[in-house]
Biopython code that builds the backbone (N, CA, C, O; Angstrom):
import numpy as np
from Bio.PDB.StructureBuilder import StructureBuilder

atoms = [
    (1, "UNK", "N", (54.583, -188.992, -87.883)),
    (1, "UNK", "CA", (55.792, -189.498, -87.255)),
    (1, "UNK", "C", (56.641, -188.320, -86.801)),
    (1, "UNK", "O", (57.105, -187.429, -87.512)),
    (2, "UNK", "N", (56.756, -188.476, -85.506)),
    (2, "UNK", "CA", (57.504, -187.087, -84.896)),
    (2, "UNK", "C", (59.085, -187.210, -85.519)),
    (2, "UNK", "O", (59.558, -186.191, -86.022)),
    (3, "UNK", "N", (59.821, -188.324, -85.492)),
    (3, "UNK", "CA", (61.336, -188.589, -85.668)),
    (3, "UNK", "C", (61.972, -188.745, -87.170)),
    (3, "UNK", "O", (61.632, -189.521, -88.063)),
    (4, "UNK", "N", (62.827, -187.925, -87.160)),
    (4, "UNK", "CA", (63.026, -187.284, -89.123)),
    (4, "UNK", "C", (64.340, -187.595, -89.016)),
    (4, "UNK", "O", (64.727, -188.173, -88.000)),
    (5, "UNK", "N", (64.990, -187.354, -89.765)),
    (5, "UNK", "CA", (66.725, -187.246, -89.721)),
    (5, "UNK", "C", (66.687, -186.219, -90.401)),
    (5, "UNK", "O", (67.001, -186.659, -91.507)),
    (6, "UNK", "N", (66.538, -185.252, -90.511)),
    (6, "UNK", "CA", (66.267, -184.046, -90.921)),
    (6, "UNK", "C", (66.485, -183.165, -89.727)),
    (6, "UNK", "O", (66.079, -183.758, -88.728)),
    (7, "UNK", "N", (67.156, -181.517, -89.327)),
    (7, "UNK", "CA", (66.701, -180.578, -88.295)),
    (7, "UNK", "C", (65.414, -180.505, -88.266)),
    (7, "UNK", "O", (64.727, -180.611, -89.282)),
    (8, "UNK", "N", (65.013, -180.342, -87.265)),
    (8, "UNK", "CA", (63.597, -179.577, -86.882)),
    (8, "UNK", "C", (63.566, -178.100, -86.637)),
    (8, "UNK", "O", (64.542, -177.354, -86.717)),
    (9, "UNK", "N", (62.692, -177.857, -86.418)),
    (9, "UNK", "CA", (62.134, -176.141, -85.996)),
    (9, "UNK", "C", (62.360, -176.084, -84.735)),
    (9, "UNK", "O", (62.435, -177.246, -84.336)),
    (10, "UNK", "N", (62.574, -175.049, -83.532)),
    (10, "UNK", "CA", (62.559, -175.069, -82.693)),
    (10, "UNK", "C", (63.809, -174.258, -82.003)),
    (10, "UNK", "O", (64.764, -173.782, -82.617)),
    (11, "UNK", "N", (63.657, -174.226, -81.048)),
    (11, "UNK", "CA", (64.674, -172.900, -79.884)),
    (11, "UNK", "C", (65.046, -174.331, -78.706)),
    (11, "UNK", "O", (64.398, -175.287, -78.281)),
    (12, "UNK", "N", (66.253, -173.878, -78.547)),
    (12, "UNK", "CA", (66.987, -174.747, -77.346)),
    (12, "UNK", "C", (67.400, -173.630, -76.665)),
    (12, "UNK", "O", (68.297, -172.849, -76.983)),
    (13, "UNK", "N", (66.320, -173.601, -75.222)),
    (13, "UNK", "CA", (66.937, -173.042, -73.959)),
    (13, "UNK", "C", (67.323, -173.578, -73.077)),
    (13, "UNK", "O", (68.154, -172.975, -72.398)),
    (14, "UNK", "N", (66.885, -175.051, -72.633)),
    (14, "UNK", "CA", (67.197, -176.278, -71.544)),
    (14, "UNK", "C", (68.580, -175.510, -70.517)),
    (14, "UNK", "O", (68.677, -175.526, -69.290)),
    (15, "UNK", "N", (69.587, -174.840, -71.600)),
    (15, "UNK", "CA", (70.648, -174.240, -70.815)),
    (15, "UNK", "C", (70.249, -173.264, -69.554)),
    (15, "UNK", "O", (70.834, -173.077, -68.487)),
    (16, "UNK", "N", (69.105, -172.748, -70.047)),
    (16, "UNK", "CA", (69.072, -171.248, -69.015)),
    (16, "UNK", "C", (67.606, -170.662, -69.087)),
    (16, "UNK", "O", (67.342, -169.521, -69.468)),
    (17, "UNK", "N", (66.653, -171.643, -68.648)),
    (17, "UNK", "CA", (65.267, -171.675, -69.137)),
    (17, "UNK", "C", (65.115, -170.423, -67.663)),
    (17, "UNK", "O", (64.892, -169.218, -67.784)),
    (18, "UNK", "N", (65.250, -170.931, -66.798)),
    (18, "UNK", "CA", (64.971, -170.150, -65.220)),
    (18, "UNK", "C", (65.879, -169.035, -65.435)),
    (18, "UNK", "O", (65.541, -168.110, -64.697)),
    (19, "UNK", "N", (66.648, -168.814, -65.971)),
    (19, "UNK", "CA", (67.172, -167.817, -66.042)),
    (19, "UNK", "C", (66.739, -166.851, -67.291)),
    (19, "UNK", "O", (67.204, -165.732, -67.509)),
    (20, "UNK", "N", (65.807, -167.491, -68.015)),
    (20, "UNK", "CA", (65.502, -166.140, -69.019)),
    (20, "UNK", "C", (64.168, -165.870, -68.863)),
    (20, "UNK", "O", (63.428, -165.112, -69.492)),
    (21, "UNK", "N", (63.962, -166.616, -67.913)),
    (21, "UNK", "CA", (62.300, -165.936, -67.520)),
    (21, "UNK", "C", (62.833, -164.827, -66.171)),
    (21, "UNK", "O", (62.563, -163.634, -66.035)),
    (22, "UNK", "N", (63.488, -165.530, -65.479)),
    (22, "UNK", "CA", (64.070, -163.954, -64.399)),
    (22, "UNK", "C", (64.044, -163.071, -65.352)),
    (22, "UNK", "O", (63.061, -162.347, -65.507)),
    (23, "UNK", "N", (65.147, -163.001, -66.147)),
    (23, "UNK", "CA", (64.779, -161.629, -66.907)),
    (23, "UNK", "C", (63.757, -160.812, -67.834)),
    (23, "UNK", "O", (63.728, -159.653, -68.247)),
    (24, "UNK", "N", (62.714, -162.229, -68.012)),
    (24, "UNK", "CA", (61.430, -161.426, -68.814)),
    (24, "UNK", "C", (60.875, -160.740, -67.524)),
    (24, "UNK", "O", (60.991, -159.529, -67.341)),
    (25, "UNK", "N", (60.031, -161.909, -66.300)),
    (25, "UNK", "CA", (60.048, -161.547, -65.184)),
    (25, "UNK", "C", (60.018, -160.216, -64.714)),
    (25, "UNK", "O", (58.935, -159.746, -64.362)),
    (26, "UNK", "N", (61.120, -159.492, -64.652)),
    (26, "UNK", "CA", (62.242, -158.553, -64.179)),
    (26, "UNK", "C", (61.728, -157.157, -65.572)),
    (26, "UNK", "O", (61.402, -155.993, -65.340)),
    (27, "UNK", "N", (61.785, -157.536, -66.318)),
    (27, "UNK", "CA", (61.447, -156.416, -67.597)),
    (27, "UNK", "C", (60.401, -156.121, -67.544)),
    (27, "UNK", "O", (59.947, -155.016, -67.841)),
    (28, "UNK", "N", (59.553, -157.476, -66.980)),
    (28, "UNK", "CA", (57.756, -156.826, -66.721)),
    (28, "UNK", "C", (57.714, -155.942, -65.135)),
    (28, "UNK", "O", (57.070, -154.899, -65.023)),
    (29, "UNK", "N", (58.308, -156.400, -64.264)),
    (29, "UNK", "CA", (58.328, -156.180, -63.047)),
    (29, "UNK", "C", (57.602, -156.681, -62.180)),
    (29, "UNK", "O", (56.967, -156.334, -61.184)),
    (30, "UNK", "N", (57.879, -157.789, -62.901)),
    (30, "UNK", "CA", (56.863, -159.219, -61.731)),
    (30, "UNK", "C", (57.965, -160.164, -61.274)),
    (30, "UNK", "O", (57.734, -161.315, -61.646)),
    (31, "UNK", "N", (58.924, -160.050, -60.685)),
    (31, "UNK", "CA", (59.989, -160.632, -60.450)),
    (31, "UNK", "C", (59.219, -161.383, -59.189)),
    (31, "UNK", "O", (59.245, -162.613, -59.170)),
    (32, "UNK", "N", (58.672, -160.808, -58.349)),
    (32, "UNK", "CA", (58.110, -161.091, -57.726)),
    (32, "UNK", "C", (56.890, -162.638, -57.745)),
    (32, "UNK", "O", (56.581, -163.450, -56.874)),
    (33, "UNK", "N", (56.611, -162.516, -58.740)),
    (33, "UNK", "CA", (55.442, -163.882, -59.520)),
    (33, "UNK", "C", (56.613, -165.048, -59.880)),
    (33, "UNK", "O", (56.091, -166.136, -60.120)),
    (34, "UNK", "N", (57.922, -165.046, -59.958)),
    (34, "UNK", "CA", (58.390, -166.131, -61.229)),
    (34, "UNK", "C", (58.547, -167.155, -59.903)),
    (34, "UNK", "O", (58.544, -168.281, -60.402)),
    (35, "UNK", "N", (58.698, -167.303, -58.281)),
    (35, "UNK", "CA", (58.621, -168.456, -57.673)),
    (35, "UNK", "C", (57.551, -169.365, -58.403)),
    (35, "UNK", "O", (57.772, -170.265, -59.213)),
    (36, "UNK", "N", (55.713, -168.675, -57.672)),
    (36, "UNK", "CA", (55.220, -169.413, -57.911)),
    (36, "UNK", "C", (54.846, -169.856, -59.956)),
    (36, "UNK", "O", (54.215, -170.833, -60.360)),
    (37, "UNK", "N", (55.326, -169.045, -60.592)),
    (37, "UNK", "CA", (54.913, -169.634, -61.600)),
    (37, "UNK", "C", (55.944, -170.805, -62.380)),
    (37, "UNK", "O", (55.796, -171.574, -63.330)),
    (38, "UNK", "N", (56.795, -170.561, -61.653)),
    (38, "UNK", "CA", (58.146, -171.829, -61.555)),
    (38, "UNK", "C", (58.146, -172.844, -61.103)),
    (38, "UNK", "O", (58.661, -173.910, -61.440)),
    (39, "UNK", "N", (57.438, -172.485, -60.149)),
    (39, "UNK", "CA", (57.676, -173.886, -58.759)),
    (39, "UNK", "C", (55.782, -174.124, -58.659)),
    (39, "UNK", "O", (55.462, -175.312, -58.704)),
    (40, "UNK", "N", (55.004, -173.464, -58.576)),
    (40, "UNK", "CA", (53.673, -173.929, -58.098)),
    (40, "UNK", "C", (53.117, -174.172, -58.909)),
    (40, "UNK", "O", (53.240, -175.302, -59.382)),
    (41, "UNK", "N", (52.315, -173.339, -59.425)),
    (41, "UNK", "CA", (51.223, -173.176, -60.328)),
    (41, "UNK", "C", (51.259, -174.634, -61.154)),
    (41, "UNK", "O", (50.547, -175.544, -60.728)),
    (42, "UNK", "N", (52.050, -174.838, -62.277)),
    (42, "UNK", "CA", (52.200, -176.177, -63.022)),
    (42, "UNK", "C", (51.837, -177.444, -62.131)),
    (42, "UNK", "O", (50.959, -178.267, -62.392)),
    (43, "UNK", "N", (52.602, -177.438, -61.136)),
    (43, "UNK", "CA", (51.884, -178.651, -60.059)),
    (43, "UNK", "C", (50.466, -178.533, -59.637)),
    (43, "UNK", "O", (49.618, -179.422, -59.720)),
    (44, "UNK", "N", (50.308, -177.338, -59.178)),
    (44, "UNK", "CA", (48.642, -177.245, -58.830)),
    (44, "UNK", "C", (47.569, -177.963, -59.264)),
    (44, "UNK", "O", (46.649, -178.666, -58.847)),
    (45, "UNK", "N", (48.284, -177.284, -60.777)),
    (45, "UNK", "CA", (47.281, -177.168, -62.129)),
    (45, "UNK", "C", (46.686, -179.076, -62.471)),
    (45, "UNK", "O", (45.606, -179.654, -62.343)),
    (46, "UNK", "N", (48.127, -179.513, -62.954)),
    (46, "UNK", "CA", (48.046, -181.111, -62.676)),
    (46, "UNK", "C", (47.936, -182.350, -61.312)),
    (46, "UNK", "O", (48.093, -183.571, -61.279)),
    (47, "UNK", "N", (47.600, -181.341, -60.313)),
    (47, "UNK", "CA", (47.666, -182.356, -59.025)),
    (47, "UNK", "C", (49.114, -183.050, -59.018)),
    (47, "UNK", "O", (49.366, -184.024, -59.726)),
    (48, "UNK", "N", (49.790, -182.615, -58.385)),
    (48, "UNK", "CA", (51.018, -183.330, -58.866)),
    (48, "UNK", "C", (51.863, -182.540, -57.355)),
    (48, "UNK", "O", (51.482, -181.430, -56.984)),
    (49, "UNK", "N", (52.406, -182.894, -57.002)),
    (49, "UNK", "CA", (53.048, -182.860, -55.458)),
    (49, "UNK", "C", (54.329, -181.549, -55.854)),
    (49, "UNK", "O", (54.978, -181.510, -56.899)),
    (50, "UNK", "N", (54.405, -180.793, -54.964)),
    (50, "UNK", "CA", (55.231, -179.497, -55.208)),
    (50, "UNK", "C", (56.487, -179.995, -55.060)),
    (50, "UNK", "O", (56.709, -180.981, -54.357)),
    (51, "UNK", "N", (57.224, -179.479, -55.582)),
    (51, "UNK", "CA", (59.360, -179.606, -55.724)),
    (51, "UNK", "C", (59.384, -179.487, -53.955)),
    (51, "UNK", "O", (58.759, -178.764, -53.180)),
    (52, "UNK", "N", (60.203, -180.335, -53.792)),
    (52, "UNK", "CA", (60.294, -179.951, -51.769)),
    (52, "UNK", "C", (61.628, -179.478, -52.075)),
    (52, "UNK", "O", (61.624, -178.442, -51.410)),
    (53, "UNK", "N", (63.144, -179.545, -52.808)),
    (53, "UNK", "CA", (64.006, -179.013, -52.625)),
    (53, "UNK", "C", (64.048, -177.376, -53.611)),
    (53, "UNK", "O", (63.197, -177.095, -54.455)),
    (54, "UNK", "N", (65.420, -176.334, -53.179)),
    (54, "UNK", "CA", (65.233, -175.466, -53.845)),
    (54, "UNK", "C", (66.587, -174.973, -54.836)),
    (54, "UNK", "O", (67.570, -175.648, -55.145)),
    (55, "UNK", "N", (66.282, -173.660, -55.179)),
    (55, "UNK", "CA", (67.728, -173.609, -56.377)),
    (55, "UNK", "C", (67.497, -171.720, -55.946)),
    (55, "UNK", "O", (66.408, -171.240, -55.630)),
    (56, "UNK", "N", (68.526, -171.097, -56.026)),
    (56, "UNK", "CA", (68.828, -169.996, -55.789)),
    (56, "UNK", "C", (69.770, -169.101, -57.113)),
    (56, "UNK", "O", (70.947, -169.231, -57.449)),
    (57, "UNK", "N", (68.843, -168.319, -57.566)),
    (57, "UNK", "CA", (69.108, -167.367, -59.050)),
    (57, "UNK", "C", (69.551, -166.221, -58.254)),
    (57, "UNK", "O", (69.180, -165.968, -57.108)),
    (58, "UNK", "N", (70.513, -165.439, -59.080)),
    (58, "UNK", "CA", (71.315, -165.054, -58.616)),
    (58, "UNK", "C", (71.812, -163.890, -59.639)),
    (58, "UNK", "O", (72.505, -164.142, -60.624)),
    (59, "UNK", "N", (71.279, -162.306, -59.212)),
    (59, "UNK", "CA", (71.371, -161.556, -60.600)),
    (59, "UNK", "C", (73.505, -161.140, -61.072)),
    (59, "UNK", "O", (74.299, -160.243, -60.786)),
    (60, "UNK", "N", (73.543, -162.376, -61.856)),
    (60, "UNK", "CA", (75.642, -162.017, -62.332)),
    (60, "UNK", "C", (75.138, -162.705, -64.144)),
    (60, "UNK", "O", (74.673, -163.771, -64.547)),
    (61, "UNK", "N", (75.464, -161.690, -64.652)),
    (61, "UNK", "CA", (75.821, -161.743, -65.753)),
    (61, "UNK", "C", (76.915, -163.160, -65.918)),
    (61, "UNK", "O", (77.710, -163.532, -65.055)),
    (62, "UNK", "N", (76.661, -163.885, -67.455)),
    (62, "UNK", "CA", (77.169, -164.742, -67.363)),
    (62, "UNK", "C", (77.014, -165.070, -69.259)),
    (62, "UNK", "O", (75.919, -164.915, -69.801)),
    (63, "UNK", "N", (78.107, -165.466, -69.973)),
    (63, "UNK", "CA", (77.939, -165.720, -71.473)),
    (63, "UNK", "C", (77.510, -166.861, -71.326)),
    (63, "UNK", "O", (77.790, -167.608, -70.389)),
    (64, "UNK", "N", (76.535, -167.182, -72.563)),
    (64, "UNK", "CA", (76.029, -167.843, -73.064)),
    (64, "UNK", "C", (77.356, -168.906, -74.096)),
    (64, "UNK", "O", (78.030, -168.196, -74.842)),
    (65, "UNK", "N", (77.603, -169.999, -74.129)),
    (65, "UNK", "CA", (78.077, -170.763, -75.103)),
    (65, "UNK", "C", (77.945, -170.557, -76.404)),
    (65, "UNK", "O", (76.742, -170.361, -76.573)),
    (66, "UNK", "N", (78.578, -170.479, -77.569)),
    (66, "UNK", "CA", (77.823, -171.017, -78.529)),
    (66, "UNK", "C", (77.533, -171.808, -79.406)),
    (66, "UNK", "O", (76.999, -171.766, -80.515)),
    (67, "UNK", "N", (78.044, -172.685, -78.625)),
    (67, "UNK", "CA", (77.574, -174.234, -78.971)),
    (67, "UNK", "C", (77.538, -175.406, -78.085)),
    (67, "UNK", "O", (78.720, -175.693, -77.893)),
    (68, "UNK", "N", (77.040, -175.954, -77.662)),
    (68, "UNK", "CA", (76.988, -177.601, -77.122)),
    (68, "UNK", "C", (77.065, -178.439, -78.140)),
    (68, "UNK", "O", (76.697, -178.399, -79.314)),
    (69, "UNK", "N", (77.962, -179.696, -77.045)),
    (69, "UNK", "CA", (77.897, -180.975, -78.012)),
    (69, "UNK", "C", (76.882, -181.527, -77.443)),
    (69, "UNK", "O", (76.331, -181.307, -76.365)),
    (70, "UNK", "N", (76.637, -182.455, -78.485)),
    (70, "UNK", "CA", (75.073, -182.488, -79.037)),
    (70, "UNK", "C", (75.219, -184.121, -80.076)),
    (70, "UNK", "O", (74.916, -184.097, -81.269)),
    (71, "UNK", "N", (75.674, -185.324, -79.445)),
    (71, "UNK", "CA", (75.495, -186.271, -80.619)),
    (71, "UNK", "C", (77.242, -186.831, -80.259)),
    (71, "UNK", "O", (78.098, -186.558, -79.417)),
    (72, "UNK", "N", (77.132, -187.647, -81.317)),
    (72, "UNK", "CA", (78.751, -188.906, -81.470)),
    (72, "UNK", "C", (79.613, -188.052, -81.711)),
    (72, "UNK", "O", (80.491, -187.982, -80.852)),
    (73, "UNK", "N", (79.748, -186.978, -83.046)),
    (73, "UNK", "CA", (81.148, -186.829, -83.604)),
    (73, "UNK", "C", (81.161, -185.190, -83.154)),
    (73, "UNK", "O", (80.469, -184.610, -82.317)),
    (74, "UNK", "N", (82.319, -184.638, -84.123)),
    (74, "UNK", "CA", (82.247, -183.505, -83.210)),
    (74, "UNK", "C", (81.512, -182.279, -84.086)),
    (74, "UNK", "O", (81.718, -181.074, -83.942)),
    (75, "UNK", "N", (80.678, -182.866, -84.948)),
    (75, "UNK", "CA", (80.455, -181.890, -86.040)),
    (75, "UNK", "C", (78.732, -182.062, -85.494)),
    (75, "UNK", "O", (77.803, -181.598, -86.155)),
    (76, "UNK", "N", (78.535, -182.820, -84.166)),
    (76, "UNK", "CA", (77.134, -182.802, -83.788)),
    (76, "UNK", "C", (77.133, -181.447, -82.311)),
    (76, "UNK", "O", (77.322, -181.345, -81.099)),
    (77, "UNK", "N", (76.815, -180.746, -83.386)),
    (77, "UNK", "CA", (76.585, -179.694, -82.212)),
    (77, "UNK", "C", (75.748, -179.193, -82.134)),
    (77, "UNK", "O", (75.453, -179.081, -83.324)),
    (78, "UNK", "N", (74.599, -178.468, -81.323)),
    (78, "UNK", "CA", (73.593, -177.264, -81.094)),
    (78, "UNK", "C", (73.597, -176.520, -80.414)),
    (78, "UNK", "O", (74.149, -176.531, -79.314)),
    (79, "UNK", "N", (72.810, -175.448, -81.030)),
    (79, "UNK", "CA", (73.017, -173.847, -80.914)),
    (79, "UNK", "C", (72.506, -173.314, -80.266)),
    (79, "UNK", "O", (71.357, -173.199, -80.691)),
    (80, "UNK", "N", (72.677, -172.665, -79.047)),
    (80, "UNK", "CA", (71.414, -172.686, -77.986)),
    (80, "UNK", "C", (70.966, -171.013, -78.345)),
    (80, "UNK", "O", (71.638, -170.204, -78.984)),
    (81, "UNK", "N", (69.659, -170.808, -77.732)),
    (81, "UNK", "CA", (69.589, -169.261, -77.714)),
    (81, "UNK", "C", (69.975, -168.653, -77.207)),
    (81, "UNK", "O", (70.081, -169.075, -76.056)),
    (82, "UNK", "N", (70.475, -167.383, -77.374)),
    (82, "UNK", "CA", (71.766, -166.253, -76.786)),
    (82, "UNK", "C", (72.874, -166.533, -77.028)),
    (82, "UNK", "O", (73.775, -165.992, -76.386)),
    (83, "UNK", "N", (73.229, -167.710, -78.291)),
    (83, "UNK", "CA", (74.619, -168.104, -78.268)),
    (83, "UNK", "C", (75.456, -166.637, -77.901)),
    (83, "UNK", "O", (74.945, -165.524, -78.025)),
    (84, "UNK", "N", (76.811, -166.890, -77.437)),
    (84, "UNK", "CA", (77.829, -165.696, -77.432)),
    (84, "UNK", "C", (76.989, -164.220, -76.617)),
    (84, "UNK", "O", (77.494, -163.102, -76.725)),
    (85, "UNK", "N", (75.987, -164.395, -76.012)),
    (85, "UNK", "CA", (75.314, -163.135, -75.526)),
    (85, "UNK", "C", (74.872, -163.159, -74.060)),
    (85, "UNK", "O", (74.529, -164.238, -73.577)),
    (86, "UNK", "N", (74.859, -162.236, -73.448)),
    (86, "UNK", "CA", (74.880, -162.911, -71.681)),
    (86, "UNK", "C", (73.409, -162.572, -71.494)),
    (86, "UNK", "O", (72.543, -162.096, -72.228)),
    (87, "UNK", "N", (73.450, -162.986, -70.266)),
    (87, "UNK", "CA", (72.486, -163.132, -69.558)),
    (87, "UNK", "C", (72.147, -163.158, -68.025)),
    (87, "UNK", "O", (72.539, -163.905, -67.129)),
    (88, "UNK", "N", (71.252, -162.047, -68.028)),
    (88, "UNK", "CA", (71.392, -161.290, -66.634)),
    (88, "UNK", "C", (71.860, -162.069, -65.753)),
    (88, "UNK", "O", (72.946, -161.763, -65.262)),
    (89, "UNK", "N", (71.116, -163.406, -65.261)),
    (89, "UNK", "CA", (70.742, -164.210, -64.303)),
    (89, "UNK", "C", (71.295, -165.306, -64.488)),
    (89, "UNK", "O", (71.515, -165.719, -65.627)),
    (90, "UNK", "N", (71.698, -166.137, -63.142)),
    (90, "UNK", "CA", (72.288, -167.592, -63.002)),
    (90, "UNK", "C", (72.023, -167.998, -61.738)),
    (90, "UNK", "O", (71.936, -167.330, -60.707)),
    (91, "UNK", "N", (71.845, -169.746, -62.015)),
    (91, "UNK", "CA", (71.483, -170.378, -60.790)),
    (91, "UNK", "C", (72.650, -170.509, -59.977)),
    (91, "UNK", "O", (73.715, -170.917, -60.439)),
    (92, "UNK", "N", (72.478, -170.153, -58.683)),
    (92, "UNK", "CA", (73.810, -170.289, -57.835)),
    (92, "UNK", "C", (73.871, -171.682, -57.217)),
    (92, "UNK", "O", (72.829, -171.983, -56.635)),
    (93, "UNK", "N", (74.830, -172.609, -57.196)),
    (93, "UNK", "CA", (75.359, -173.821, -56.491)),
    (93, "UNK", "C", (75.430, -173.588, -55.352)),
    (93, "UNK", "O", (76.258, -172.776, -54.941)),
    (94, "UNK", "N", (74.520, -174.282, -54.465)),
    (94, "UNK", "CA", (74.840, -174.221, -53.011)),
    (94, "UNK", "C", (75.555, -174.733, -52.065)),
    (94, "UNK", "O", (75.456, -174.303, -50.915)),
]
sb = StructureBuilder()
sb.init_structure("model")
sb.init_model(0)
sb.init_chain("A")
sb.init_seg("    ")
for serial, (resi, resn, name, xyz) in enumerate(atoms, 1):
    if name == "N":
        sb.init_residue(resn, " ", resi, " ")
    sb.init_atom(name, np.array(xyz, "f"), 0.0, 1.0, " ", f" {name:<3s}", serial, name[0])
structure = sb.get_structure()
């Protein structure tokens, strides 16, 4: 049974997933590779029709939260990774 009332194990990036692969990306010096391994490859792989719209990353430093609400009251919160710590990269609003 996957569902506990208990925490689980696990890392919450959902906040800034595209943005912390730019910077692995970028540390390897394949900045160049993270379109298609973002946008293509995964579709390929499953036959599955490519993203037709796009999103534009954008190298500005930017803090990390450190906390989201997360649940009913206010004591439901989670902790994302990099709480309080920035991060190179952000998606720009077009």
């Amino acid at each position: 049974m996957k569902e506990t009332g208990c925490g689980c194990a696990g890392v919450y990036t959902a906040h800034c997933s595209l943005e912390l692969y730019a910077e692995s990306f970028e540390a390897m010096g394949a900045l160049d590779k993270l379109e298609k391994f973002a946008s293509i490859y995964g579709a390929d792989f499953y036959g599955l029709p490519r993203n037709t719209t796009k999103i534009t990353l954008e190298k500005k430093k930017w803090k990390v939260p450190d906390s989201y609400a997360f649940g009913d009251t206010a004591d439901d919160i989670l902790q994302p990774l990099r709480a309080g710590e920035y991060v190179n990269w952000q998606i720009v609003e077009d």
